[in-house]
C-alpha angles and dihedrals in degrees: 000000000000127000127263109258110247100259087222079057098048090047088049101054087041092057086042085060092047087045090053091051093049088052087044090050088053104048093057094040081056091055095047083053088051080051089058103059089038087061097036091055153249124306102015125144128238090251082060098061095042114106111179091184089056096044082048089055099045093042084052091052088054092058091040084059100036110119093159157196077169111069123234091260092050101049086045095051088051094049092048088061103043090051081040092058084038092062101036096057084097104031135332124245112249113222129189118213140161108285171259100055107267091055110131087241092066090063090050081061096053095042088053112037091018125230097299092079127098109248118209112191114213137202097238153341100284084045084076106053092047094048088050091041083046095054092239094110115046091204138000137220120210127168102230101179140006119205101232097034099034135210109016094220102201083065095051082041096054092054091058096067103020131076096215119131129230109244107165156345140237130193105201113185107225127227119176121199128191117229140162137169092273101034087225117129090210092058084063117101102144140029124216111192138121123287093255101047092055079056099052080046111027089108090057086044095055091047100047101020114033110153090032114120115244115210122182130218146176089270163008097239101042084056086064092051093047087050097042081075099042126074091196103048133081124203120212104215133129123274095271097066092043085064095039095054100040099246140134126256107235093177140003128220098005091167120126101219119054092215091053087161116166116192114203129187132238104222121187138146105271139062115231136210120260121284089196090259111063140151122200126207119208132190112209130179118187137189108272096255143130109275096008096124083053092054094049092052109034095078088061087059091043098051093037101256115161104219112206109187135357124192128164133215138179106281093218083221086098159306107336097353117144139183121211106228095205133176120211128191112242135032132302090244092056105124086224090054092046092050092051093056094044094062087039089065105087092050102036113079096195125017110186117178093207085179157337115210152155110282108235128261115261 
């Protein structure tokens, strides 16, 4: 009589044989991706195979299948992966963003082009869009708005005077984490972050850390790095750039909004077809004259258009000139869309589509 197989046997060889097929699975998806540059050609670029209206597509099919265990963000993350390993056989995209390493940008990169990319951490903001105009930096990755704190104007700023296109966009929840070199709250006596981030914070801050100094600096990350060499100074960063810089975490989730959500943009050099589910930002300029902001928006009501977001900046073109940075819902090649432009042109001085893009996944 033999004996009864163990049951956790049994579940384990039956998850090695799953794991075989995946790999399996893989492997040939990674060939068909191989197909597709043969066809597509000899001596292209990585930039040249990336479609972010395809990668939208597939990513939205993957929710659309999901039954579970596995949650949305976590199907999606592996996808991404998996499409990010597929691109990069030949050669990685190479994408700018705010740095050190550790920045929350860098993990909107890697949200958004998966660990396969090639990451190039900038000093700065401009940095970005130069390295992505001078052809050093296939793509970039900015945070243009945060949900508590608003428009991130060095962003809008950068789009009057730069060529780059909007490809894409990105929704990182933000958590922000205390740390220091002790760990200890009372060895605290000042706190190095980025602007924004003492603002996410400032009502912790107030609360647990009333008579500490807040300095503010280009990063995050570059505030653990400042506090990796101090004894008495705390950094305010996620909980990336606590590992990467070897220090303690005093306090988690020191936000003072729950939903402490940043969206940053993907900005490149192309426009790219529609993915289904598209926005479109536009930079207008218009004549300084009564009724002049009604005239530019009244053709998206009439034509249907669902307008997202509108924020105005100096136009740098004179005194009291100002562009309307504003988000629509659809594609640049909507006829509804087209049709609203096209009545917008006697009353508008300047239209710049600065880019039409997937909408990020909720």
């Amino acid at each position: 009589m033999t004996e009864a197989k163990n049951p956790l046997a049994e579940v384990r060889e039956r998850i090695d044989s799953i794991d075989r097929q995946i790999q399996e699975l893989i492997s040939e998806r990674a060939r068909w991706a191989q197909e597709v540059a043969r066809v597509k050609g000899e001596g292209l670029s990585a930039i040249d195979y990336y479609r972010p209206e395809r990668e939208a597509h597939v990513l939205r099919m993957v929710v659309d299948r999901n039954k579970g265990p596995l949650s949305d963000a976590e199907m999606v993350r592996l996808f991404r992966e998996i499409m990010s390993s597929c691109l990069a056989q030949e050669e990685p995209l190479k994408v700018g963003y705010l740095g050190p390493e550790g920045t929350f940008s860098e993990q909107a990169v890697r949200k958004h082009f998966g660990h396969a990319a090639y990451g190039l951490p900038l000093g700065s903001i401009e940095e970005v869009f130069q390295e992505v105009a001078a052809g050093h930096a296939d793509f970039g990755v900015v945070p243009v708005e945060n949900s508590g704190q608003g428009m991130i104007q060095v962003t809008l700023d950068m789009f009057l005077t730069s060529d780059a296109r909007i490809c894409g966009e990105v929704e990182l929840r933000v958590h922000q984490c205390l740390h220091s070199q002790s760990g200890r709250l009372e060895d605290i006596k000042r706190v190095y972050a980025h602007a924004q981030s003492l603002q996410q914070c400032k009502t912790w801050l107030r609360v647990n850390l009333p008579d500490a100094e807040r300095i503010a600096v280009g990063s995050n990350a570059e505030a653990a790095r400042l506090a990796r060499h101090a004894d008495d100074a705390g950094a305010i960063a996620g909980e990336t750039a606590g590992k990467v810089y070897g220090l303690k975490t005093v306090a988690k989730a020191i936000e003072d909004r729950a939903d402490n959500t940043t969206r940053f943009l993907v900005i490149g050099r192309s426009l790219f077809p529609p993915s289904g589910n598209d926005r479109t930002s536009l930079l207008i300029t218009v004549n300084d004259k009564p009724g002049a902001l009604y005239d530019v928006l009244s053709p998206f009501a009439r034509h249907g258009v669902s307008m997202n977001r509108i924020e105005s900046r100096p136009a740098h073109t004179g005194k009291w000139q100002y562009a309307f940075f504003i988000d629509v819902s659809g594609h640049i090649d909507d006829e509804p869309l087209q049709a609203a432009l096209r009545d917008m042109g006697p009353v508008a001085t300047q239209v710049r589509v600065l880019g039409s893009y997937p909408v990020a996944l909720p």
